[in-house]
N, C-alpha and C positions, 0 to 999 in steps of 0.2 A: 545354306546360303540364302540372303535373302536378297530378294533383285524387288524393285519398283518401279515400276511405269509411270508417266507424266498422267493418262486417261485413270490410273488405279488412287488420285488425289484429288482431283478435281469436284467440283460444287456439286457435279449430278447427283450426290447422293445423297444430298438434301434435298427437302420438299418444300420449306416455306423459303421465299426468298424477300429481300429489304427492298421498300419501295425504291427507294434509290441504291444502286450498288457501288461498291467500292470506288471501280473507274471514274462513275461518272462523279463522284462525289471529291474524288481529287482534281478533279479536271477543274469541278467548280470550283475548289477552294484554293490550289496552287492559281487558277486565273485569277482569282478574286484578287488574293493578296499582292499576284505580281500586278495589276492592273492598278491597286491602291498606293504603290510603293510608286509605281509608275504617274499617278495622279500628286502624288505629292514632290516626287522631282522635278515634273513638269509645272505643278504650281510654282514652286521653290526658282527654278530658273527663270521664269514667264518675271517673277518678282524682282532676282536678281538682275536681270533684262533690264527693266522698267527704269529700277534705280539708275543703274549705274550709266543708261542711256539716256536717262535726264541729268546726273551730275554729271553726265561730260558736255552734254548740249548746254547745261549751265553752267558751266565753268569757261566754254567757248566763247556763250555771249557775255560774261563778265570781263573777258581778257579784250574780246573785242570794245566792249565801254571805256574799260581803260584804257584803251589806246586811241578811244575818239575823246575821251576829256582831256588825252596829255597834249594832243596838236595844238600849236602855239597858235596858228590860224584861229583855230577854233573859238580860244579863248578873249585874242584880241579883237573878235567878233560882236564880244556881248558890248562892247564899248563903241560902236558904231552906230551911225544912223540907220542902218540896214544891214541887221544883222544876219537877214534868212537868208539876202542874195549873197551871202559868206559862206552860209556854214551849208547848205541847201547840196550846190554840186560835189564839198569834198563829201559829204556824209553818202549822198547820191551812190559815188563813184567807191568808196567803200564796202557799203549794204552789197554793190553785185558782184564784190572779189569775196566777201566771204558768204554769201549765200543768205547771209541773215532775213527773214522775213518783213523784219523792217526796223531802222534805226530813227529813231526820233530823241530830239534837242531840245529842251524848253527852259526858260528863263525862272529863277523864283517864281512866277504868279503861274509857273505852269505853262505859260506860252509858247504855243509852237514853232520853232526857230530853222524846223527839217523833222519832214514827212514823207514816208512815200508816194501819199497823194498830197500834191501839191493844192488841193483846195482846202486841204485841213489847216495848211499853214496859219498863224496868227490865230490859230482856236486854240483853248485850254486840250491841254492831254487828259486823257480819261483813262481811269484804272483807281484813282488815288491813294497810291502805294509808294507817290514818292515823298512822302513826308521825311522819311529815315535818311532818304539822301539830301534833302535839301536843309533839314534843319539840323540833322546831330553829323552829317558828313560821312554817312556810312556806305559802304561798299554791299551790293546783297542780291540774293534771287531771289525773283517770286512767282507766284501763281495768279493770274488776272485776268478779266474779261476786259479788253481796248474795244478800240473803235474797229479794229481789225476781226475782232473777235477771241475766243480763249487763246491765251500764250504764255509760253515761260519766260522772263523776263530777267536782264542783270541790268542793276540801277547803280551808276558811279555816278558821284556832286563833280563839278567842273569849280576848278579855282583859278580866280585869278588876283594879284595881289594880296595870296593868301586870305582871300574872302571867296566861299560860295554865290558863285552868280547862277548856274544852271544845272542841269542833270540829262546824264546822257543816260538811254532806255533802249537795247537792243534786245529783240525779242525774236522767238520760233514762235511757231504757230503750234498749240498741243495737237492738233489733227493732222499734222505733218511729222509730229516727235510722234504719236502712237502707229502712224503709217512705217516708220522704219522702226518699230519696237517692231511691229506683227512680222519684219522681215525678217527682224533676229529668230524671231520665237517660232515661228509656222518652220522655219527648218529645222529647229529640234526638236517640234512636235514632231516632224513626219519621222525624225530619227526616232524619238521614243515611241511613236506607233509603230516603227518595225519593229521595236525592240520588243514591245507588247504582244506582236504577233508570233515574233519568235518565241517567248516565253511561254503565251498556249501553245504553239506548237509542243514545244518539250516539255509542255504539264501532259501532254496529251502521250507523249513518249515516256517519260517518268511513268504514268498511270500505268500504262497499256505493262511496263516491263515489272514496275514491282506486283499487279494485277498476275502475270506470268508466274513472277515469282513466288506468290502464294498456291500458283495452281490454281486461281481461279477461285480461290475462295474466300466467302465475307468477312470482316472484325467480327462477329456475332458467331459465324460458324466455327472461326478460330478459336473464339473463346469457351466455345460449348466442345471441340474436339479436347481443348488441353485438359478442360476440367474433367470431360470423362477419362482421357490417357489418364491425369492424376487418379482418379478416382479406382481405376482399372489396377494400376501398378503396386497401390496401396492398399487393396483390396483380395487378389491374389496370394498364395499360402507360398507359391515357388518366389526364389531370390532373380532379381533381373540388375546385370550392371551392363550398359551401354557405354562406349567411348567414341570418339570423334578419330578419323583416321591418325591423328598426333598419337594415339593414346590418351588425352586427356579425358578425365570420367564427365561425362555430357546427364547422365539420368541414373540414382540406383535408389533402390525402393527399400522400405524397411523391413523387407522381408528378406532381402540381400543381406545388408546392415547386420540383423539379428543371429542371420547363419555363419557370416563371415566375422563377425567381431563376438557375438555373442552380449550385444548389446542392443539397446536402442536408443539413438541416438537422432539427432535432426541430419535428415539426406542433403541439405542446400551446402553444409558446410563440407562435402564430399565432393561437390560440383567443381569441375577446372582440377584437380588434383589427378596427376599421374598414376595410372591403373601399373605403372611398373613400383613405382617407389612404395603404395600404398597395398599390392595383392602381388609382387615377385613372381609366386607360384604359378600365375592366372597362362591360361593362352590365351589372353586378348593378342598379345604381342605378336604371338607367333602366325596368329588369325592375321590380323592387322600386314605382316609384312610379305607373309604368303597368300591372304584371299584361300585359302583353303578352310573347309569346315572341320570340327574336332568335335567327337560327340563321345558321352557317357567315361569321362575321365574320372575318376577317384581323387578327388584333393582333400587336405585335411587344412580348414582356416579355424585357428584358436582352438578352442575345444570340438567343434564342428567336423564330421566328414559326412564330403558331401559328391555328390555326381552333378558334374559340371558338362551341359553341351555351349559353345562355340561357336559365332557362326561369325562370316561377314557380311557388312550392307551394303549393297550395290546402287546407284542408282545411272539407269542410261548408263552402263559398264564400268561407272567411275565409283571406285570404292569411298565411301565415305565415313566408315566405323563398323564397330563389331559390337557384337553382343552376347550377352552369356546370360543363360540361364543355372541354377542353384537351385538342386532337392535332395531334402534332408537323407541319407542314407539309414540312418538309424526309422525312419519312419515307412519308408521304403521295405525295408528288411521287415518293419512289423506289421506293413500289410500282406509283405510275402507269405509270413506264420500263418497269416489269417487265412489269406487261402488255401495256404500247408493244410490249414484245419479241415477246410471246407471238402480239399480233393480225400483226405481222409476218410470223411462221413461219406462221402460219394463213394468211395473204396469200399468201403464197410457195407455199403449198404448193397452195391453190386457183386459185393462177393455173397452178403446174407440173398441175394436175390438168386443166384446163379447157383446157392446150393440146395436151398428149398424149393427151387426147380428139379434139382437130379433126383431130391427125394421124393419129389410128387410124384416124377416117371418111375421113379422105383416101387412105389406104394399101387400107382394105374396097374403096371406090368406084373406084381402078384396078384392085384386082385382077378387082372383076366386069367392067371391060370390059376384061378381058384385055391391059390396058395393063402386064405382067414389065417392060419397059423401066422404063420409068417408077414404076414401085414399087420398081427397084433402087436407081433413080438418087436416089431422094427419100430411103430410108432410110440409104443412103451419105452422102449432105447431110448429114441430119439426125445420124447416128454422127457425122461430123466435127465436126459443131458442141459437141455436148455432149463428145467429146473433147477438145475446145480446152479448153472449162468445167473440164473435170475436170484437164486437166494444168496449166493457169494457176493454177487457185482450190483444188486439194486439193495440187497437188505445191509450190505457191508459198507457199501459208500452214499454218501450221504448228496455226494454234488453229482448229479444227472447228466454235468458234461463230459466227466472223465467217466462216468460207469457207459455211458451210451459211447465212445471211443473205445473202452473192451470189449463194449460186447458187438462192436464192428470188425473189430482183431480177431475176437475169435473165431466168427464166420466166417471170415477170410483166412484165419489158419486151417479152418476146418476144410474150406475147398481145396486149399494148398495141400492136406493130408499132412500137415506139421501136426503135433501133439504138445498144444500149449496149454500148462498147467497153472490153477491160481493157490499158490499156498493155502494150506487152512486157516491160520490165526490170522491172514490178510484185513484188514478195516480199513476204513477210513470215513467218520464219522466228523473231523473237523468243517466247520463250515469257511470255503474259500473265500479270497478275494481275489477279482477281475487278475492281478496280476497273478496270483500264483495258481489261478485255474491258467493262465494262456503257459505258463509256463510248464504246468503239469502236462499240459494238452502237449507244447509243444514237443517235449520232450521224450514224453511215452509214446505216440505215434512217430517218430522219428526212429527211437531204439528198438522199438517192437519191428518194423520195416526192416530195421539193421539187420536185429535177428533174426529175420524173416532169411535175406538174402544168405547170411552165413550158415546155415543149417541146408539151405539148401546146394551149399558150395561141395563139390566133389571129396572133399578131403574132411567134411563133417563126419562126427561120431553116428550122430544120428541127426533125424529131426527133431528137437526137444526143446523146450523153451518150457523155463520158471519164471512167473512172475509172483511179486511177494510187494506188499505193499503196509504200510503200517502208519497210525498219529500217535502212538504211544511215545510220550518224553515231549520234549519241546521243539522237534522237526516231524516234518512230513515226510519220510522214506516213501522212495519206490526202488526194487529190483530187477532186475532184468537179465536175466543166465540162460546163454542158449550152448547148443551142443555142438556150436562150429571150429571152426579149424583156431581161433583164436587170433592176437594179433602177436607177432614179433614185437620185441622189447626196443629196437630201435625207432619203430614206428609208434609205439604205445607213445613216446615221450612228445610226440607232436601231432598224435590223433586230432585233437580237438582244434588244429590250426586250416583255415580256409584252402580247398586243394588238397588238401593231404588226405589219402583214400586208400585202403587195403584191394579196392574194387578197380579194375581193369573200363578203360573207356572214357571218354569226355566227359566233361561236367560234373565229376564227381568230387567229392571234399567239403560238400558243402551242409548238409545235413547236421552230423556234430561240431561243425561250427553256430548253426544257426540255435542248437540245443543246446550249446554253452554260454553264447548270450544270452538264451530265456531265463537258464538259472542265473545266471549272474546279474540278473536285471533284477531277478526277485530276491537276489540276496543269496543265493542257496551256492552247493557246490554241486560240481559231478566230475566224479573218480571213477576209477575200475578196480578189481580185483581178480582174484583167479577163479573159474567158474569151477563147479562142482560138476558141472556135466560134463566139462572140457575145456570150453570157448573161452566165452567174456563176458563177464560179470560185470554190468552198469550201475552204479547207484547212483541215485538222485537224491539229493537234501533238501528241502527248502522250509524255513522257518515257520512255526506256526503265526507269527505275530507282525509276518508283512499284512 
């Protein structure tokens, strides 16, 4: 099971860190941008404002024009002898019902006919913007500096007798039209300056929470973590597939890919695909619904079997997906041999140690009772014997791996007081290759051990063991006949299958299983026959031309 802590992600275990970090750099940039979006609504309305607060103010004083040109007073005005003391109080009493800043009346030449100072009366108007009403008869606003000072202005021609006689000019003052724009707009400023402040606020809550959500760690750190995850996943010999508590496959490497498919293929196009539809076999599933671990399972995917462990991922108690790890059994099994080999020579050479020990104390204790005969006579024995060893098993085999793995057998039969013999025509002069030495190796340390046990088994003839070995023809023989109790015919038929053991106790069955894929790896066979001493009789084949 795998659990994670929030402290076991976090940035402290990096050393260099970015002059600005993450937080601070969203804070500036969600503000930036809400502040910019914020400066261009607030332009945007400020404009909208403007407009539409001068086309109403002009459209006001144009309706107000035309309702001072249509009064009949007005116009039966221009035709009198005195036409200001006419037109003077109605315009007067109008300009302070509608607020207007000032309404003024003038004659063709411009002459003032009603002002709201009454000492401008009888002066020319000033602006000269009323051409367009007084000569082509048009209706219009504008923009001008009076006598009043800057104003927006609507200009209506006054008719009478269907002739233009004057022009009426109602005006605001621009310093009074931008005095009620700034009132429209300074309240939606201060509304968009709340809104501004609210929006760093929650850049500053955004930051802080997805800052949280990384655990605290930089763009830079992220991106030097995934490239080593990548680098890490794809790089390792074991198969790794991860899911997402759905089941869906979240990561699997092409070391998975290659055990499980037997191909290689691109990992990305695996990503989001169901670990039930796509591995049935898998216990992601069973991981995934019970949060229990499952370790050293046996699966077989495609050609592939493989030992699979299981886990779930925890994080803060909340399950989030599972994982499994994939390693090759076949390669497994032929590191097993390899040590098979190694405990071997260690066997061999502790037993060669343990018995040139008893003969040393043998050889000490005649010579203190002065027994020269008999110390000659023993280390003479003893020379022959190990010269037989050396002239059969160094001058007969030609590969140093296998004759140095007999002559560890035999020091070890010899302290056991087994009587193991090497044929005389025995050779082997062919030069091996790496696989059919591991196979030779494995297989003759495995059945020599065999026979070791069965000769020692209560129901044995004797202690006796033949070994006979041969390159003559186009296989490599080896024999192996020892004098044990032998096997039942019912069990003969499924010896060589995993578990199945004539030997009493745990763990057993495994030996000639692991001897029969050595050969069978190298191409060879191995069979039994009936032994000549009693027991069972092993043979080994393996090709000369692996």
């Amino acid at each position: 099971m795998i659990r994670f802590r929030k402290e076991d992600l976090t940035s402290h275990h990096f050393q260099s860190k970015p002059f600005v970090n993450l937080h601070m750099k969203m804070i500036v940039l969600i503000g930036t941008l809400v502040v910019t979006i914020i400066l261009l609504i607030g332009g945007f309305m400020s404009f909208f404002i403007t407009d539409t607060t001068e086309a109403q103010i002009g459209e006001r004083a144009l309706s107000v024009a035309t309702s001072v040109s249509l009064i009949p007073e007005i116009r039966a005005a221009f035709h009198s002898d005195d036409p200001s003391a006419i037109i003077q109080p109605i315009v007067q009493q109008i300009q302070e019902q509608t607020d207007a800043k000032f309404i003024v009346v003038g004659n063709r030449q411009e002459i003032r006919y009603a002002h709201p100072n009454p000492d401008r009366l009888g002066k020319k108007m000033v602006g000269e913007d009323n051409e367009r009403a007084l000569m082509f008869g048009e209706s219009y606003i504008s923009k001008s500096a009076g006598s009043l000072g800057n104003s927006l202005r609507a200009k209506v021609p006054i008719y009478s007798n269907e002739e233009i006689v004057g022009v009426v000019s109602v005006g605001f003052l621009v310093d009074s039209i931008e005095s009620v724009i700034w009132d429209y707009s300074k309240e939606i400023w201060f509304v968009l300056l709340g809104i501004t402040a609210a929006a760093i606020l929650g850049s500053i809550v955004i930051a802080s929470y997805i800052k949280r959500a990384l655990f605290g760690l930089e763009p830079e750190e992220i991106s030097y973590l995934l490239f080593q995850k990548e680098t890490i996943l794809h790089s390792i010999h074991e198969g790794i597939v991860a899911t997402n508590a759905e089941g869906q496959i979240t990561m699997i490497n092409s070391a998975a890919l290659k055990l499980l498919t037997g191909d290689d293929q691109q990992t990305i196009s695996w990503i989001g695909q169901s670990i039930h539809a796509i591995f049935p076999n898998s216990d992601l599933p069973y991981v995934l619904k019970n949060g229990q671990t499952v370790f050293d399972q046996e699966k077989l995917f495609g050609a592939h079997s493989v030992y699979v462990n299981s886990v779930p991922i925890f994080y803060e108690d909340e399950l989030l997906g599972a994982v499994s790890t994939f390693r090759n059994k076949t390669e497994i099994e032929e590191l097993t041999k390899k040590l098979t080999h190694i405990q071997q020579y260690v066997d061999a050479l502790r037993s060669q140690t343990h018995e040139f020990s008893n003969k040393l104390y043998t050889i000490a204790g005649l010579t203190r009772l002065d027994k020269k005969e008999e110390v000659l006579d023993f280390v003479q024995n003893e020379t022959k014997i190990q010269q037989q060893w050396i002239d059969t098993l160094l001058d007969e085999i030609q590969d140093p791996y296998v004759s140095g793995l007999l002559v560890g057998k035999l020091n070890q039969a010899s302290e056991l007081q087994i009587d193991i013999s090497i044929q005389p025509d025995s050779r082997l002069h062919t030069a091996l290759s790496e696989r059919s030495r591991q196979a030779l190796l494995t297989a003759v340390g495995n059945l020599l051990d065999n026979a070791f046990d069965a000769v020692y088994d209560e129901r044995a003839i004797s202690r006796e063991i033949s070994v006979f070995f041969t390159d003559i023809g186009q296989d490599i023989l080896f024999e192996i006949d020892d004098a044990g109790p032998g096997i039942e015919d019912t069990v003969l038929e499924s010896i060589f299958t995993r578990g199945v053991s004539t030997k009493k106790g745990v763990g057993r069955g495994h030996g000639l299983a692991l001897t029969k894929q050595a050969i069978d790896a190298a191409n060879g066979q191995l069979y039994t026959e009936p032994s000549e001493l009693g027991g069972v009789c092993f043979i080994v084949s393996i090709p000369k031309s692996n």
